[in-house]
MIKOL-11522 format. One record per residue: residue in three letters; chain; x, y, z of N, C-alpha, C in turn. Coordinates in steps of 0.001 Angstrom, whole numbers, plus 500000, padded with zeros to 6 digits. Layout:
N
<Ala, A, <X, Y, Z>, <X, Y, Z>, <X, Y, Z>>;
...
END
This chain:
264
<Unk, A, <472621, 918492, 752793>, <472839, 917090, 752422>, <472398, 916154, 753549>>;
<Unk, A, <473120, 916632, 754606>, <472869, 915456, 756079>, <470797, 915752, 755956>>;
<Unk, A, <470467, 917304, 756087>, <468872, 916985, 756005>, <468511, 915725, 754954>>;
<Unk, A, <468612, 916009, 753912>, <468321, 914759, 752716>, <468449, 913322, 753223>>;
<Unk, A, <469692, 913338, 753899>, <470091, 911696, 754154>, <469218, 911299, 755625>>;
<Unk, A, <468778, 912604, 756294>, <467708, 912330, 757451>, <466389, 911717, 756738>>;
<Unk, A, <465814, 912594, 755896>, <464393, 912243, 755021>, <464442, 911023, 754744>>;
<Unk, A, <465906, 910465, 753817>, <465814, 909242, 752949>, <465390, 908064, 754245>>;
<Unk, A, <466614, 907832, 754977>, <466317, 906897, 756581>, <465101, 907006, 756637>>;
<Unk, A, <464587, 908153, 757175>, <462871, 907789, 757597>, <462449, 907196, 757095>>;
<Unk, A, <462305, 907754, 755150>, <461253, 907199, 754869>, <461573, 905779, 754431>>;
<Unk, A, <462738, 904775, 754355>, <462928, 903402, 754638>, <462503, 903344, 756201>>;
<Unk, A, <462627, 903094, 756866>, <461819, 903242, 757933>, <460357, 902997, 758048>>;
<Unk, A, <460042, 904136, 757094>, <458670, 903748, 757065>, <457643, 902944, 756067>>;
<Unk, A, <458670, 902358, 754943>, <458360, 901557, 754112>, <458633, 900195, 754130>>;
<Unk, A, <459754, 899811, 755174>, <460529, 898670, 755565>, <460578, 898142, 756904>>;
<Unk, A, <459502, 897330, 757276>, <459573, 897243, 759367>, <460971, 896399, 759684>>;
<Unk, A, <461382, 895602, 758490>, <462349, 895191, 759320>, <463857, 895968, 759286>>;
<Unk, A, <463930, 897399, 758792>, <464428, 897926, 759280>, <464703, 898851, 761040>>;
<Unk, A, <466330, 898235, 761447>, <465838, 898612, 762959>, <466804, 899246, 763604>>;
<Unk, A, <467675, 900081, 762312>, <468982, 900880, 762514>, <468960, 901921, 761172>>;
<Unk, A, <469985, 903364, 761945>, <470420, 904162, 760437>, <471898, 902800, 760201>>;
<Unk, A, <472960, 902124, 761160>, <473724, 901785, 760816>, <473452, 900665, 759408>>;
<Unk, A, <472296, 899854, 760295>, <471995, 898607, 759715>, <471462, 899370, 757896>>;
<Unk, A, <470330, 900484, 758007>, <470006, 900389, 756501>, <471763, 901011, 755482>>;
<Unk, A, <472472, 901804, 755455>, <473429, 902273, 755604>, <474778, 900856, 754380>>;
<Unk, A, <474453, 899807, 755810>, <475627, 899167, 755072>, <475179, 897739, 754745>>;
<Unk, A, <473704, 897297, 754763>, <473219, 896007, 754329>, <471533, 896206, 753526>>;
<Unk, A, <471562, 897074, 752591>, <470537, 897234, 751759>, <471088, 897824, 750930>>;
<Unk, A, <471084, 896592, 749681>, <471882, 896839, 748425>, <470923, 898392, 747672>>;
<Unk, A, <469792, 898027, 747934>, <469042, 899579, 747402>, <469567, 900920, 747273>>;
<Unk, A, <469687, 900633, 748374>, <470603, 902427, 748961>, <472192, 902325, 748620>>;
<Unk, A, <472336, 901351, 748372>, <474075, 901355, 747565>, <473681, 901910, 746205>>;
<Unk, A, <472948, 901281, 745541>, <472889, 901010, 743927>, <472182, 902509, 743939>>;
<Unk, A, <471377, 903193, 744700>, <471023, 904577, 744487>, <472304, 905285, 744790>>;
<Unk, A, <472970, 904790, 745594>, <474675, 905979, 745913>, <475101, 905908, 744454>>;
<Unk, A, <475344, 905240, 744019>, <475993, 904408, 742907>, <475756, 905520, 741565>>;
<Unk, A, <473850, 905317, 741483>, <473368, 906010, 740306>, <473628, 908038, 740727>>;
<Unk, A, <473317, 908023, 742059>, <473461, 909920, 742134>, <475203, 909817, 741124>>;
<Unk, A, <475930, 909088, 742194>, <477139, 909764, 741030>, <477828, 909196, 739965>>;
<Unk, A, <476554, 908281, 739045>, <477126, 908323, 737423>, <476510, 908709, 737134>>;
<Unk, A, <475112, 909287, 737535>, <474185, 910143, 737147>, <475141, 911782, 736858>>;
<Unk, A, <475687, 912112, 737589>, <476388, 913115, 737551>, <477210, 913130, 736429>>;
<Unk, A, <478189, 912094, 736394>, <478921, 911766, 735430>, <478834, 912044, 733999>>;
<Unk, A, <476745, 911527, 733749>, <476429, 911714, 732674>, <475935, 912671, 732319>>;
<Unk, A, <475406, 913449, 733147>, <475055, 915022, 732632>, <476812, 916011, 732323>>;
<Unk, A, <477471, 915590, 732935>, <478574, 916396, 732245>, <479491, 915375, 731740>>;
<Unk, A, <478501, 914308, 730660>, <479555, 914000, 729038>, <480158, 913462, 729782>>;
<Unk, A, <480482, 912695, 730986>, <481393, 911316, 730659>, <481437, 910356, 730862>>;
<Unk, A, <480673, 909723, 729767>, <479840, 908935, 729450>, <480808, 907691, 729803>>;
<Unk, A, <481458, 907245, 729552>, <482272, 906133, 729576>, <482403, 905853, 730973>>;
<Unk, A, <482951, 906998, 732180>, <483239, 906965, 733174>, <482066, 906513, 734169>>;
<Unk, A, <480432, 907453, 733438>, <479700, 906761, 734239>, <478824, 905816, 733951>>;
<Unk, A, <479515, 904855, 732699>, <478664, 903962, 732831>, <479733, 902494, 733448>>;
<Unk, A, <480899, 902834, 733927>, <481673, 902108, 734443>, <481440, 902139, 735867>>;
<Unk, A, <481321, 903258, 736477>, <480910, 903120, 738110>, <479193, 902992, 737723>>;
<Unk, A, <478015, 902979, 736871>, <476858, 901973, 737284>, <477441, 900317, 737044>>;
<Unk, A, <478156, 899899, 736092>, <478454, 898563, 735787>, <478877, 898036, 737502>>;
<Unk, A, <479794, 899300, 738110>, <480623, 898839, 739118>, <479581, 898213, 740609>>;
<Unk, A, <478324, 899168, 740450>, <477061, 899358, 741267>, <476846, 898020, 741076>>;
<Unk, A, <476251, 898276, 739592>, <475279, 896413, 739205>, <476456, 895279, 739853>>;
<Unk, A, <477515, 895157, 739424>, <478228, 894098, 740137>, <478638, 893617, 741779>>;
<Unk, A, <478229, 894936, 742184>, <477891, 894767, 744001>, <476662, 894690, 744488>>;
<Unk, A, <475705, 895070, 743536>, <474600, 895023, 744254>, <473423, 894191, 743386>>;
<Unk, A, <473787, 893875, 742298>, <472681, 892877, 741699>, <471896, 893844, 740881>>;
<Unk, A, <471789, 894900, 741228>, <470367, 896121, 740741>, <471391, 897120, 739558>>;
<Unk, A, <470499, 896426, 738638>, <471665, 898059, 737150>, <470463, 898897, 737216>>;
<Unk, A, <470920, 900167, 736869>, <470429, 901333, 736954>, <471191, 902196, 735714>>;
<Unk, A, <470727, 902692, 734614>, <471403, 903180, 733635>, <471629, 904585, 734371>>;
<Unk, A, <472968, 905294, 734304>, <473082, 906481, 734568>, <472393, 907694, 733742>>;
<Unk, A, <471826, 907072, 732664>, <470688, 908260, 732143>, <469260, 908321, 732810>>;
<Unk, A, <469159, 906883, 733712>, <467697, 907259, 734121>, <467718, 908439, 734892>>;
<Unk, A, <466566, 909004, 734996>, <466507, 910347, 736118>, <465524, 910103, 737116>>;
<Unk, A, <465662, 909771, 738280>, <465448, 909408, 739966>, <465119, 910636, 740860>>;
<Unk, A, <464213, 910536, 741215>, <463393, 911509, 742074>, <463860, 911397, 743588>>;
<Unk, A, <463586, 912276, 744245>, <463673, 911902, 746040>, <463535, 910768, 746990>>;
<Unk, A, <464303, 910260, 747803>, <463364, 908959, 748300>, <462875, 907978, 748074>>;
<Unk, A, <463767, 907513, 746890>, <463007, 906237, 746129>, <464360, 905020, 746505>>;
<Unk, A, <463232, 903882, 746802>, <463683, 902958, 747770>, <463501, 901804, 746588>>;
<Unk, A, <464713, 900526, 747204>, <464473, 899425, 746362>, <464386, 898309, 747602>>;
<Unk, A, <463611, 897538, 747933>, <463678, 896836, 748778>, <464385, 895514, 747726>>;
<Unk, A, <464878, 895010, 748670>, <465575, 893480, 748733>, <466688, 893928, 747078>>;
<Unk, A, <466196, 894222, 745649>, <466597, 894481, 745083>, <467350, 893856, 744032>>;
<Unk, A, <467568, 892722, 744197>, <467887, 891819, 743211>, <467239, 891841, 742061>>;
<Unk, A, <468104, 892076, 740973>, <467225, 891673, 739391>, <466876, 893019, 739304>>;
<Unk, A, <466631, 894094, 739850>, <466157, 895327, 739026>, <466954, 895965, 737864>>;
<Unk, A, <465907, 896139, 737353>, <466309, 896846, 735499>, <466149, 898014, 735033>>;
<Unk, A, <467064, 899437, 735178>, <466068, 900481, 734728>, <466703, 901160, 733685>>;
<Unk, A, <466097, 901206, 732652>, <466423, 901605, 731308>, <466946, 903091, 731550>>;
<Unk, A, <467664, 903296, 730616>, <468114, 904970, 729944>, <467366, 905954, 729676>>;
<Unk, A, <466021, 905854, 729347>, <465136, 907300, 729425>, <464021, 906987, 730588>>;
<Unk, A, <464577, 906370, 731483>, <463212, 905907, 732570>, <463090, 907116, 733554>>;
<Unk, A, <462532, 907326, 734075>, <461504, 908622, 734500>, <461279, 908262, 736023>>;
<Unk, A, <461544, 908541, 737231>, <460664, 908116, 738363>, <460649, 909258, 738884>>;
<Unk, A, <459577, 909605, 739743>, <459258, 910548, 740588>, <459728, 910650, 742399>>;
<Unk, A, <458850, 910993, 743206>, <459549, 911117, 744268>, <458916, 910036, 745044>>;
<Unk, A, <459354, 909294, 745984>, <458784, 908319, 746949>, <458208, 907553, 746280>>;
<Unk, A, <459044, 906977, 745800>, <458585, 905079, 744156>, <459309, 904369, 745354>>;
<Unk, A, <458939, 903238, 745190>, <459141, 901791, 745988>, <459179, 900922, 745075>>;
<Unk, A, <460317, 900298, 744829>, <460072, 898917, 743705>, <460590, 897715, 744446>>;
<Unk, A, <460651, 896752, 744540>, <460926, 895479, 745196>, <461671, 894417, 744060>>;
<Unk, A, <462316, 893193, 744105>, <463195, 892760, 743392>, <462317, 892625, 741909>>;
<Unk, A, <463100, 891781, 740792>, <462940, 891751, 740145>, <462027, 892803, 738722>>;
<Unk, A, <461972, 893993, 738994>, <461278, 894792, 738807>, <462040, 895236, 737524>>;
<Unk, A, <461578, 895544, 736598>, <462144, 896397, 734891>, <461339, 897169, 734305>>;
<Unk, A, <462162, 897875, 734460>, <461396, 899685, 734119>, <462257, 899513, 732236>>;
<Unk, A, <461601, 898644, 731087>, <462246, 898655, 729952>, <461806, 899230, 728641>>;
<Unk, A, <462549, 899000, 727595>, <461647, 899924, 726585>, <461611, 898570, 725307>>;
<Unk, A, <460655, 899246, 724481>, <459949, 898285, 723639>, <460361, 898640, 722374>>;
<Unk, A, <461510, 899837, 721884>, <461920, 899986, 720442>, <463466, 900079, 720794>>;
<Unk, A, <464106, 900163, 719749>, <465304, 899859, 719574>, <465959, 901601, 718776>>;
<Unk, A, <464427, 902523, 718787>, <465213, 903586, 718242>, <465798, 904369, 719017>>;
<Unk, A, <466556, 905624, 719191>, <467370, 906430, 720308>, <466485, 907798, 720222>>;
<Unk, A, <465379, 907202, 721564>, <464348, 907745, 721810>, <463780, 907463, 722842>>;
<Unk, A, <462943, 908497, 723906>, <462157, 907817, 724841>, <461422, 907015, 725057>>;
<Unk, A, <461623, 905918, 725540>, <461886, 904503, 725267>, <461337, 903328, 726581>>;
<Unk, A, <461614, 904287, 727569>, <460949, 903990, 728754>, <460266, 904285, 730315>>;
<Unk, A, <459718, 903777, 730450>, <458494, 904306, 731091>, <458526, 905440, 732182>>;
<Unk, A, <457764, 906708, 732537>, <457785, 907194, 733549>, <456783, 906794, 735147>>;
<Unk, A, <457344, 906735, 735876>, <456685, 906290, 736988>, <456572, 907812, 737592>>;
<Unk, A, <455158, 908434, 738496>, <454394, 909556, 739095>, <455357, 909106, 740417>>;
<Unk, A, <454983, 910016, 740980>, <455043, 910023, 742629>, <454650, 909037, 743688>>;
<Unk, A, <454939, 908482, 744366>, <454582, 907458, 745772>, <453580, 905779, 744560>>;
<Unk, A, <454601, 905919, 743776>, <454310, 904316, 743075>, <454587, 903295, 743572>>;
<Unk, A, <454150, 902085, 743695>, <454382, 900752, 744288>, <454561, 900265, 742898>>;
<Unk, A, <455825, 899733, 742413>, <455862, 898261, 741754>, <456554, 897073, 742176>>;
<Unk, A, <455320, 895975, 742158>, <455906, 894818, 742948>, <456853, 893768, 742601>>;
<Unk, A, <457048, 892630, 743193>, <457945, 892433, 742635>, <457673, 891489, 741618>>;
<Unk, A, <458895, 891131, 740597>, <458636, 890941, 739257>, <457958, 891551, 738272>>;
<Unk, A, <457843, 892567, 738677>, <456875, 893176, 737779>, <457540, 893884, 736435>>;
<Unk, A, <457069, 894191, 734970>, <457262, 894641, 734196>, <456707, 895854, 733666>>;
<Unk, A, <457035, 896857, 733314>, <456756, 898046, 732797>, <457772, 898131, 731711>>;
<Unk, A, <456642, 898218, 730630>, <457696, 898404, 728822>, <456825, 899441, 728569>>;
<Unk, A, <457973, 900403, 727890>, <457607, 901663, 726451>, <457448, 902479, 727705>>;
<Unk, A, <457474, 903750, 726589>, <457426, 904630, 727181>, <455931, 905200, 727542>>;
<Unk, A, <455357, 904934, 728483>, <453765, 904950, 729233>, <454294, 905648, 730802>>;
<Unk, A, <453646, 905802, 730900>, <453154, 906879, 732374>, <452378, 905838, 733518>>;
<Unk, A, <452443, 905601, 734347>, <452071, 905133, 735650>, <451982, 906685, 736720>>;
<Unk, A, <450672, 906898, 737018>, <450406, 908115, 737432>, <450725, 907584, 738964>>;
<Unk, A, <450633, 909116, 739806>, <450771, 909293, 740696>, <450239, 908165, 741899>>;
<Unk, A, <450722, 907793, 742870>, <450185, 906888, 744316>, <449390, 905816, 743341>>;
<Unk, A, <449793, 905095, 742125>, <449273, 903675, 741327>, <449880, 902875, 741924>>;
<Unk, A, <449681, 901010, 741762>, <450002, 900507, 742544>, <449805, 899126, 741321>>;
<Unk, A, <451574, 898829, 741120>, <451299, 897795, 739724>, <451947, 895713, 740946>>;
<Unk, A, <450954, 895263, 740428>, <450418, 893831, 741111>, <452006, 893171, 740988>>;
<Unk, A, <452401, 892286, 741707>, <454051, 891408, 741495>, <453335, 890835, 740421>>;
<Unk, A, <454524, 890579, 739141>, <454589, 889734, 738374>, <453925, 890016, 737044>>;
<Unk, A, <453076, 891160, 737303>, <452164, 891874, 736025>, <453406, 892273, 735263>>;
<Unk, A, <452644, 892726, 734049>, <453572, 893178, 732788>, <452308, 894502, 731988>>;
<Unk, A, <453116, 895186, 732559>, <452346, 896864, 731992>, <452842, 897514, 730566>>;
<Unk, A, <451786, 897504, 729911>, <452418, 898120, 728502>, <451736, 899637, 728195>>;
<Unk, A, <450765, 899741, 728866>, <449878, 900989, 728514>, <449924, 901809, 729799>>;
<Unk, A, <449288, 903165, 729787>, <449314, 904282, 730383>, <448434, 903521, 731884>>;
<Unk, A, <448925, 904012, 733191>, <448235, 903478, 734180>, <447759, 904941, 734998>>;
<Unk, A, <446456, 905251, 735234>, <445802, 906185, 735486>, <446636, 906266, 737198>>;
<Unk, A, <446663, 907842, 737597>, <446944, 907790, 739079>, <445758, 907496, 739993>>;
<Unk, A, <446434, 906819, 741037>, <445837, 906151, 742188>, <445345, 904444, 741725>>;
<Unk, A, <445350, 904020, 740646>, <444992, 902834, 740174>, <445960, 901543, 740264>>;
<Unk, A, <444972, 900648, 740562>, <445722, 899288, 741074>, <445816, 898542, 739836>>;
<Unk, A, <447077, 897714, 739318>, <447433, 897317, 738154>, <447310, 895714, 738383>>;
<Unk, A, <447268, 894551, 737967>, <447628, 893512, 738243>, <447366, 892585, 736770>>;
<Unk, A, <448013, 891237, 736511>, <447844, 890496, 735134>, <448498, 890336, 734088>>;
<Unk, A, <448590, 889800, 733518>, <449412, 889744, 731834>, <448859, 889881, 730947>>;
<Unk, A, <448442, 890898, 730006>, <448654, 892329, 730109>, <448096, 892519, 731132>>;
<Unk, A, <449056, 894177, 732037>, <448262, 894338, 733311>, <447063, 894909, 733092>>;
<Unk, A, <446320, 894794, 734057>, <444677, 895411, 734024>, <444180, 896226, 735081>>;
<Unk, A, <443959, 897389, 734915>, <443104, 897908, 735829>, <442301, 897615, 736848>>;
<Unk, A, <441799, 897130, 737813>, <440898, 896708, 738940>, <440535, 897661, 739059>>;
<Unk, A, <439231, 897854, 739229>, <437955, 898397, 739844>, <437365, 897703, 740849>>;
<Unk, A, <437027, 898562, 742208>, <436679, 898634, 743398>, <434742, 898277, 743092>>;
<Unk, A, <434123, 897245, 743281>, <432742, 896565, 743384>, <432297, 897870, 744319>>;
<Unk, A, <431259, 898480, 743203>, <430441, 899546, 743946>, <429202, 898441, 745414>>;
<Unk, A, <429210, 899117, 746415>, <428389, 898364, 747174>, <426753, 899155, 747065>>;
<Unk, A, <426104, 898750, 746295>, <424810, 898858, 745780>, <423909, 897745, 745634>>;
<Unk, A, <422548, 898005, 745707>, <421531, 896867, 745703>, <421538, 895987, 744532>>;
<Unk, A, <422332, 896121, 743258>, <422264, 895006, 742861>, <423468, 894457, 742585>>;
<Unk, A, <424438, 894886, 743189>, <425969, 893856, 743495>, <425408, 893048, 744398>>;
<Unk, A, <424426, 893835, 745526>, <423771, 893038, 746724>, <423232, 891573, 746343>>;
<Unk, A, <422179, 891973, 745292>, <421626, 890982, 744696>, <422230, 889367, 743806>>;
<Unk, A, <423112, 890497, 743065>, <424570, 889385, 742262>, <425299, 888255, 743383>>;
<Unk, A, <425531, 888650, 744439>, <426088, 888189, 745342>, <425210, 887301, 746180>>;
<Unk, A, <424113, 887773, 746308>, <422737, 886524, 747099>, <422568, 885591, 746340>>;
<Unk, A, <422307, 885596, 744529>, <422562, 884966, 743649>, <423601, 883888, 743802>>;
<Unk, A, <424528, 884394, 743787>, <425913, 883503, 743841>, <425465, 882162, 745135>>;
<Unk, A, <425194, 882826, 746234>, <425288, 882289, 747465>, <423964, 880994, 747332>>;
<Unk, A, <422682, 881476, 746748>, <421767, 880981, 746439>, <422201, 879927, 745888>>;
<Unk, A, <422908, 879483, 744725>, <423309, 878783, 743999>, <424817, 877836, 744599>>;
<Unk, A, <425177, 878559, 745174>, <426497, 877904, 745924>, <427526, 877793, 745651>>;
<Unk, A, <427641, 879168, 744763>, <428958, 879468, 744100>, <429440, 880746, 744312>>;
<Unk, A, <430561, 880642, 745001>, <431119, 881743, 746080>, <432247, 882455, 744710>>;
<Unk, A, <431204, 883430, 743959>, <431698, 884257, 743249>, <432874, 885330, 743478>>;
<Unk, A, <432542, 885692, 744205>, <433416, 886880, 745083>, <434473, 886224, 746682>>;
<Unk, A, <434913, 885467, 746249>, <435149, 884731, 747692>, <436574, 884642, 747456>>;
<Unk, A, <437197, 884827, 745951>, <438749, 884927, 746374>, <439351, 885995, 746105>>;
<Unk, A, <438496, 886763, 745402>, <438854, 888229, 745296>, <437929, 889067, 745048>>;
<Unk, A, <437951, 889847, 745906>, <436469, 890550, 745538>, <436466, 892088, 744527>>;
<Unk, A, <438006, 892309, 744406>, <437966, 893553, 743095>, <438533, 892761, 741889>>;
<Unk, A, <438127, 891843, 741084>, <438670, 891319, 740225>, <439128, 892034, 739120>>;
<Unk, A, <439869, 891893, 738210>, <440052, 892904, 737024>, <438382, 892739, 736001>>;
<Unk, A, <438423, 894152, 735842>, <437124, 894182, 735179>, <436476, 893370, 734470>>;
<Unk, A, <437446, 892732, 732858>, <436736, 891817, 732274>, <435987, 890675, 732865>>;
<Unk, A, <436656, 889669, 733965>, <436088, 888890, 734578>, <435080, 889420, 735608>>;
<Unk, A, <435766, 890330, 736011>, <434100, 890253, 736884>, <432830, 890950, 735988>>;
<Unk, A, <433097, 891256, 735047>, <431603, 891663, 734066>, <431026, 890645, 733396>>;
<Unk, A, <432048, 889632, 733515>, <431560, 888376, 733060>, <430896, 887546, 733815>>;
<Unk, A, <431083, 887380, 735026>, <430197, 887133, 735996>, <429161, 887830, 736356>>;
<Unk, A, <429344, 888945, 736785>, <428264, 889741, 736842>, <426724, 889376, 735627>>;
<Unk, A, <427430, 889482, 734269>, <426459, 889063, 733288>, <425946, 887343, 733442>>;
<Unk, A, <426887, 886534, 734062>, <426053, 885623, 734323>, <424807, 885247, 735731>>;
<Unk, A, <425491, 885839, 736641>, <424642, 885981, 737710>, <422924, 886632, 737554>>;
<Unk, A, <423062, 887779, 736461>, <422147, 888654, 736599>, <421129, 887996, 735010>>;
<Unk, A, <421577, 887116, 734068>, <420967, 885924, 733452>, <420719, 885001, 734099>>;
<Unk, A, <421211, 884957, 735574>, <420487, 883253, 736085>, <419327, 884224, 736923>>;
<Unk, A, <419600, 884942, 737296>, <418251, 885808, 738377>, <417042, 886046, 737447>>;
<Unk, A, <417638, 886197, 736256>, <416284, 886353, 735154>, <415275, 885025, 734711>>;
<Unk, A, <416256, 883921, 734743>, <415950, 882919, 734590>, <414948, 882634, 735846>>;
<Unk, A, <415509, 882422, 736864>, <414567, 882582, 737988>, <413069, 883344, 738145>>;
<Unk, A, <412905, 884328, 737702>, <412129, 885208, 737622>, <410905, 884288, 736526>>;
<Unk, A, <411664, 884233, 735351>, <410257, 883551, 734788>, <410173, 882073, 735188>>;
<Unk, A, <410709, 881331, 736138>, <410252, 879893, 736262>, <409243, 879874, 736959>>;
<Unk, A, <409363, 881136, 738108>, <408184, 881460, 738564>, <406961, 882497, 737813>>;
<Unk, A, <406743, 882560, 736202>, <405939, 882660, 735834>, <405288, 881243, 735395>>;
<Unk, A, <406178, 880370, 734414>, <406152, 879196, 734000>, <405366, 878287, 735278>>;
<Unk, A, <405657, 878661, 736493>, <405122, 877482, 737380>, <403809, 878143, 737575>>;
<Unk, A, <403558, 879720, 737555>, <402574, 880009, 738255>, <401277, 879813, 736914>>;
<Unk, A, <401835, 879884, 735644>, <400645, 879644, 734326>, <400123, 877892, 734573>>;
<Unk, A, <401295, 877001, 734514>, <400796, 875649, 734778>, <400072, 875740, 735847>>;
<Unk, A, <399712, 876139, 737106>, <399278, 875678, 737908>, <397884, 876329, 737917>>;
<Unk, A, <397682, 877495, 737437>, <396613, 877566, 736619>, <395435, 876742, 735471>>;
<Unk, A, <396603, 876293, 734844>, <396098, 874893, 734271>, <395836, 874270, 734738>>;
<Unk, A, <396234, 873923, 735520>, <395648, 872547, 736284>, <396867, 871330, 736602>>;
<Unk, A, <397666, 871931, 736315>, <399140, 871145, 736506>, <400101, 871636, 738084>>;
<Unk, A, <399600, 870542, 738920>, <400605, 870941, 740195>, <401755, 870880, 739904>>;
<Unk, A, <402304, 872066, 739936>, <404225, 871863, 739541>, <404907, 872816, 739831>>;
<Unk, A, <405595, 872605, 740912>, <406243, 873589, 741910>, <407600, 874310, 741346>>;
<Unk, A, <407535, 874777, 740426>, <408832, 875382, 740124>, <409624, 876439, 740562>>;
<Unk, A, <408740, 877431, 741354>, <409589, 878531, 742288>, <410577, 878294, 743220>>;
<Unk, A, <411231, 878645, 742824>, <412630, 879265, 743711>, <412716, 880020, 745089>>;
<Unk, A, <413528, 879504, 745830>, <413380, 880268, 747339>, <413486, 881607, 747047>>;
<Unk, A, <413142, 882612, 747883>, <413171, 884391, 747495>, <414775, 884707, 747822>>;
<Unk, A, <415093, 885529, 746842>, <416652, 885657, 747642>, <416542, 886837, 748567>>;
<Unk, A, <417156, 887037, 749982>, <416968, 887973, 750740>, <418598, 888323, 751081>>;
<Unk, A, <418701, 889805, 750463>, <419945, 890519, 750372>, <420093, 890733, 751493>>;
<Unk, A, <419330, 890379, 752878>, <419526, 891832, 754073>, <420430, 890606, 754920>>;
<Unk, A, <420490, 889594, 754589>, <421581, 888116, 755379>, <422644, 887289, 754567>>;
<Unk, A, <423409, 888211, 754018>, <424312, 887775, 753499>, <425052, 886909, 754039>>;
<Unk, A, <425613, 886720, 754892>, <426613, 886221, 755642>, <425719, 884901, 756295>>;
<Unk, A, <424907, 884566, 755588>, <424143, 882871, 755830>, <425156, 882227, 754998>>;
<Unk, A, <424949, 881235, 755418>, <425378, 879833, 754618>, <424183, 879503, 753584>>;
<Unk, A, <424750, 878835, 752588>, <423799, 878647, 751155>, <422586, 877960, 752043>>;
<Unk, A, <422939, 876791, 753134>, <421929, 876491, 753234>, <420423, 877271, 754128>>;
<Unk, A, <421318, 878386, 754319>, <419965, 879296, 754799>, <419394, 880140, 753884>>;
<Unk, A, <419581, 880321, 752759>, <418797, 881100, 751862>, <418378, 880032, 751051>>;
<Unk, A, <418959, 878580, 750934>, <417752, 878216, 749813>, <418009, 876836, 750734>>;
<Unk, A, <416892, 876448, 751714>, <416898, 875614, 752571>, <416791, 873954, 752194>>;
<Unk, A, <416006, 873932, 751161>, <416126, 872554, 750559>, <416760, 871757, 750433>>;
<Unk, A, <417695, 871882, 750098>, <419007, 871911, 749085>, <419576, 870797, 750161>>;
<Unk, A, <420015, 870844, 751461>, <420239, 870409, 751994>, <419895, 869118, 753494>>;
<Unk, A, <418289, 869335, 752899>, <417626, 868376, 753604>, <417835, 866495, 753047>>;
<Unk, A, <417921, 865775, 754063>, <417870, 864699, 753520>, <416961, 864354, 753068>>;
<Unk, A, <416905, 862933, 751979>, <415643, 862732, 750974>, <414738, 861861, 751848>>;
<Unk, A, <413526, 861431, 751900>, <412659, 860473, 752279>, <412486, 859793, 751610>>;
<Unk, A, <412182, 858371, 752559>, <412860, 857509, 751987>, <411064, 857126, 751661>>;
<Unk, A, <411436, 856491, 750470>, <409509, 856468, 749880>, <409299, 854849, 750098>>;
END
């Protein structure tokens, strides 16, 4: 037992810097109360008495802010920081080394007497406010955004964030993200500048516009180069975009732009 209660300390410790005592986590982190709380109505409820332990979780929730149904089933090492407002339903599922932070609800989405709500994998982050309904799976070391609301299955190792939450995908660094991005800069619209793994839909939506304005580009400099053939001076080409200087300012890849006018 004392080994167990060594592991648990650490690993607050190592999830919490402003922890800076075993005394201090012990008797002022409602987390580790409301988990004392659930091991023994958890107990309670595997041997049928039911009444008894849902009176010492009621007794938990009223000292510590955090209800915890004594049917959920709680893995090793699972920490609640700050802890206020947490919600965890009756068939909820967590694994070993989950981290949830306040406002967090692990809830279910039917009303029949059935598994009902969600399982969380191993070494999960959910932040705070965050929502998880029905019974869906959040795989192993996933990582769901504060304030998102998860209704579907979340693949392990995957970052969640949004209403409905969404998957993020990591921007492969390849020559024509390279390009998408010189684009952007060319034009002077700092595409990628407040987040650079956006949730997929939007950034494919950009992406598809960036890579329609580069096309566009492409034939103005056919359009200028047929007129001038004709016999029509008319400068329509576009500065070249050069991927290898990203980190210019717009006004070094398309230099014009920023010259003052003469005065005629």
């Amino acid at each position: 037992m004392f080994k167990n209660l060594r592991e648990y300390r650490n690993s607050i410790f190592q999830r919490d810097p402003a922890a800076r005592s075993t005394l201090e986590v012990l008797t002022a982190y409602p987390g580790v109360h409301a988990l004392a709380f659930h091991r023994m109505s958890h107990r309670l409820w595997i041997w049928r008495l039911r009444w008894l332990a849902r009176m010492l979780s009621q007794l938990g929730r009223w000292l510590t802010g955090i209800e915890i149904h004594p049917g959920a089933k709680i893995g090793k090492r699972f920490f609640i920081d700050h802890g206020m407002g947490v919600v965890i339903g009756e068939t909820a599922e967590i694994g070993d080394d989950v981290t949830l932070y306040h406002g967090v609800t692990l809830g279910g989405t039917t009303w029949r007497k059935e598994k009902r709500h969600p399982t969380l994998g191993n070494n999960v982050v959910v932040g705070a406010g965050a929502k998880i309904l029905g019974p869906i799976i959040v795989g192993d070391n996933a990582r769901v955004g504060s304030n998102s609301v998860v209704v579907k299955d979340v693949p392990a190792g995957a970052t969640v964030v949004g209403i409905p939450g969404r998957v993020m995908s990591p921007r492969k660094d390849d020559s024509k993200s390279q390009l998408r991005e010189a684009m952007a800069k060319k034009i002077g619209f700092d595409a990628y500048g407040q987040s650079p793994d956006m949730p997929d839909p939007v950034a494919h939506a950009i992406d598809l516009i960036l890579d329609h304005m580069h096309l566009i580009d492409g034939k103005m400099k056919v359009i200028s180069s047929a007129l001038e053939k004709s016999g029509f001076k008319v400068n329509l080409d576009m500065p070249e975009i050069d991927v290898s200087n990203l980190e210019d300012p717009p006004s070094a890849i398309y230099p014009q732009r920023d010259k003052p006018k003469e005065n005629s």
